[in-house]
C-alpha positions in Angstrom: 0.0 0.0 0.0 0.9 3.6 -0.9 -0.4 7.0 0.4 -0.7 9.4 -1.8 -1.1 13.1 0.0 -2.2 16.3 -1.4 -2.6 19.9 -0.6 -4.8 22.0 -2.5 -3.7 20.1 -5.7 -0.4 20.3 -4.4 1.2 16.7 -3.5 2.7 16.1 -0.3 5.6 14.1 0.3 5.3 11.7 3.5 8.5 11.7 5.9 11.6 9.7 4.1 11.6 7.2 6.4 7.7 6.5 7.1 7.3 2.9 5.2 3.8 1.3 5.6 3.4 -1.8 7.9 0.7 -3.5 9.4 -1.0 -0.4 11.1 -0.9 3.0 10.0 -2.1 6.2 12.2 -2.8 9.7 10.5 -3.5 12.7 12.4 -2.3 15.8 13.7 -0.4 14.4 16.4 3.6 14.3 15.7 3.3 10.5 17.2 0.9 9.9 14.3 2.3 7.3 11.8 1.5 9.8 8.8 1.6 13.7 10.5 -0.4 16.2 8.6 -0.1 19.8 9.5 -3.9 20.6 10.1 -6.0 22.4 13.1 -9.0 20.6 11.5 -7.7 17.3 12.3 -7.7 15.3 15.8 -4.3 13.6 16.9 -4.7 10.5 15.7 -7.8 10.6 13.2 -8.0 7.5 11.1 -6.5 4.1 11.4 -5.3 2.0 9.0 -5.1 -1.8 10.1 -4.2 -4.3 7.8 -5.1 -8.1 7.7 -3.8 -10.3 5.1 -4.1 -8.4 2.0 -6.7 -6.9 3.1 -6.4 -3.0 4.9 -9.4 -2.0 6.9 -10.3 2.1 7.6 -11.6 3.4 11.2 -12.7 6.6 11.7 -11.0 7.4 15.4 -12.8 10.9 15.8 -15.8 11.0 14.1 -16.7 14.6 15.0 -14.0 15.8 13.1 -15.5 15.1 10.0 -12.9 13.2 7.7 -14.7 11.9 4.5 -13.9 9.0 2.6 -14.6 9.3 -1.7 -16.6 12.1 -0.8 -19.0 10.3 2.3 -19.2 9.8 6.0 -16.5 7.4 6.4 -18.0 3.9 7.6 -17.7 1.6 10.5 -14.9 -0.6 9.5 -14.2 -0.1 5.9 -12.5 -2.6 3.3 -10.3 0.1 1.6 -10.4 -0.3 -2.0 -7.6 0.4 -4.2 -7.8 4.8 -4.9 -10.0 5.3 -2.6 -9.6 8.9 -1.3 -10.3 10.5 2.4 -10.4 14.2 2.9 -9.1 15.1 6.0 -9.0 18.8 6.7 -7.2 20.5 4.0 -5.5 17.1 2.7 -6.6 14.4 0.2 -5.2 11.3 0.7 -5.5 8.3 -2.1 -5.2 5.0 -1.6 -2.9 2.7 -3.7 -2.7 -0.8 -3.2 -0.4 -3.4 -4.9 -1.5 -6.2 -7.6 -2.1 -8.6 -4.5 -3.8 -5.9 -2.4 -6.0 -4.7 -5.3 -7.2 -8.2 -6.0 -8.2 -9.2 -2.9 -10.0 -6.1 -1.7 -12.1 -6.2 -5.1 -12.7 -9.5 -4.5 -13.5 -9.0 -0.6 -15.4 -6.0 -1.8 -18.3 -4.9 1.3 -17.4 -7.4 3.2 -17.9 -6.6 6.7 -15.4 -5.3 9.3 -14.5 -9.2 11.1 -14.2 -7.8 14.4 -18.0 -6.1 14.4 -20.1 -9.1 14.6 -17.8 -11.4 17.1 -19.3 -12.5 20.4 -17.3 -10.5 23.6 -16.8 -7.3 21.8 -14.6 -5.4 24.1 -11.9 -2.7 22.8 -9.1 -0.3 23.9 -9.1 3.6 24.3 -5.8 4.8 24.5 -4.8 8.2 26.4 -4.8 9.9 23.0 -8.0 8.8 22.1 -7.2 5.9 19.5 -9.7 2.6 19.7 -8.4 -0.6 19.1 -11.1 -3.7 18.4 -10.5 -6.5 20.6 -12.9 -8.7 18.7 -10.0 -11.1 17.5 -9.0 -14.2 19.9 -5.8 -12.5 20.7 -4.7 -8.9 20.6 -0.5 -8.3 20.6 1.2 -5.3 22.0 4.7 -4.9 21.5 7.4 -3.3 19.2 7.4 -6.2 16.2 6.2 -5.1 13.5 3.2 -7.8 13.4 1.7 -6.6 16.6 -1.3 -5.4 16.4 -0.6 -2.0 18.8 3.3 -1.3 18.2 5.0 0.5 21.1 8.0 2.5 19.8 11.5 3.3 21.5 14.5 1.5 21.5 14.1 -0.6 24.2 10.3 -1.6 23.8 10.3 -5.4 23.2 8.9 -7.3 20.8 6.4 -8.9 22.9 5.2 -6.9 25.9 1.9 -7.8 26.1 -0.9 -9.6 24.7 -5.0 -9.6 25.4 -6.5 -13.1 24.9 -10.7 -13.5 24.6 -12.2 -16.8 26.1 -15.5 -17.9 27.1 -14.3 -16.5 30.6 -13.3 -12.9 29.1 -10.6 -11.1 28.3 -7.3 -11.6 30.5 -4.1 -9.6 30.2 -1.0 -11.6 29.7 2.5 -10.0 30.8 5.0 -11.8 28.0 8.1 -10.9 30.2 8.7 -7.8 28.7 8.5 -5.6 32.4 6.5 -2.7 33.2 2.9 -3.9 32.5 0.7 -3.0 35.2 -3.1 -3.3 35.6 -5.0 -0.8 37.8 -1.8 0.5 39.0 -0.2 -3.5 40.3 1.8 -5.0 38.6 0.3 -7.9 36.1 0.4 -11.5 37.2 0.8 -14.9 35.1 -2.8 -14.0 33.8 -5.3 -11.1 34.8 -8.7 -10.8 34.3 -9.4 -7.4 32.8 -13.2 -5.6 33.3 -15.0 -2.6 31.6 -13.6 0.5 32.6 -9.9 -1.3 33.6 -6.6 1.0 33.3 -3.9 -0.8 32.1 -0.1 0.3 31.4 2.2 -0.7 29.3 5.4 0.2 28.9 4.7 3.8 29.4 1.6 3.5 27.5 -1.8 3.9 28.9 -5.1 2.6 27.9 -8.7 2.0 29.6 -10.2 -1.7 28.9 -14.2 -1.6 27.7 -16.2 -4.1 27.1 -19.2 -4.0 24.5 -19.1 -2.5 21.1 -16.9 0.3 20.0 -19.3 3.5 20.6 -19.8 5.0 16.8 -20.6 8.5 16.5 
């Protein structure tokens, strides 16, 4: 996948050494994967998250009023290949590779996986990103196939990880250090409830269960 950003007509140029991976933020936020240069904008305002071939949309600030090929962008979106979202001042097109391309067209409004799974439950970071905890197991760490990467250069690979059962969700400390649930730190396997604060290497986030609130 590649980003293409413009500026009233005017294209863009993402930072040198930004490089797509599994998960993409773009915001106003300088922590933001892809940093646009907007007051219109929140922090973090869309999500990229990708899954297979497939790359799926959220909308993290739906207030703000970002608009995908010209509409309200939807719940969970199956990004197509040139789609374009309007965020602020800035277009931003969508261009996926051969494999990519296929597979979305073929995949085509197909229904965001995580939306219709028994045990919703999801994460709201301090800066206001959601991350779906629909899937069996959610990773935290600073691989680059975790599904929330921590950065610095002593973040592990593996800090953390979120597991669903039939009992719930627990939190799972993967030795990494410094993972702490309700301020103590995290045992072989903690049971996490709605309204939980949990920290992980410096990054904080509130546990809630049910679907993530649209709107």
């Amino acid at each position: 996948m590649e980003l293409k950003v413009t500026q009233g007509g005017a294209e863009v140029a993402p930072p040198p050494e930004w490089v797509p991976t599994c998960q993409v933020t773009i915001g106003a936020d300088l922590r933001a994967d892809l940093t646009l240069e907007d007051e219109a904008l929140a922090p973090f305002q869309v999500r990229l998250t990708r899954r297979g071939e497939l790359w799926w949309l959220y909308d993290l600030d739906p207030e703000r009023g970002a608009l995908l090929n010209g509409r309200d962008v939807p719940a969970g979106h199956l990004v197509q290949d040139q789609d374009t979202l309007t965020l602020g001042a800035h277009e931003v097109r969508v261009e996926l590779n051969e494999a990519e391309r296929g597979e979305a067209a073929a995949m085509r409004g197909a229904p965001d996986p995580g939306l219709d799974a028994a045990g919703e439950a999801y994460l709201r970071l301090e800066t206001g990103e959601i991350f779906s905890l629909a899937r069996d197991s959610f990773l935290i760490g600073k691989d680059e196939g975790a599904d929330l990467q921590l950065s610095g250069w002593n973040a592990p690979a593996h800090a953390a990880v979120i597991v669903r059962g039939q009992e719930g969700h627990h939190l799972i400390d993967l030795g990494g250090g410094k993972v702490s649930h309700q301020s103590k730190p995290v045992g072989l396997r903690t049971a996490l409830k709605d309204c939980d604060r949990l920290e992980i290497r410096g990054l904080y986030a509130i546990f809630h269960t049910g679907a993530i609130p649209r709107g």
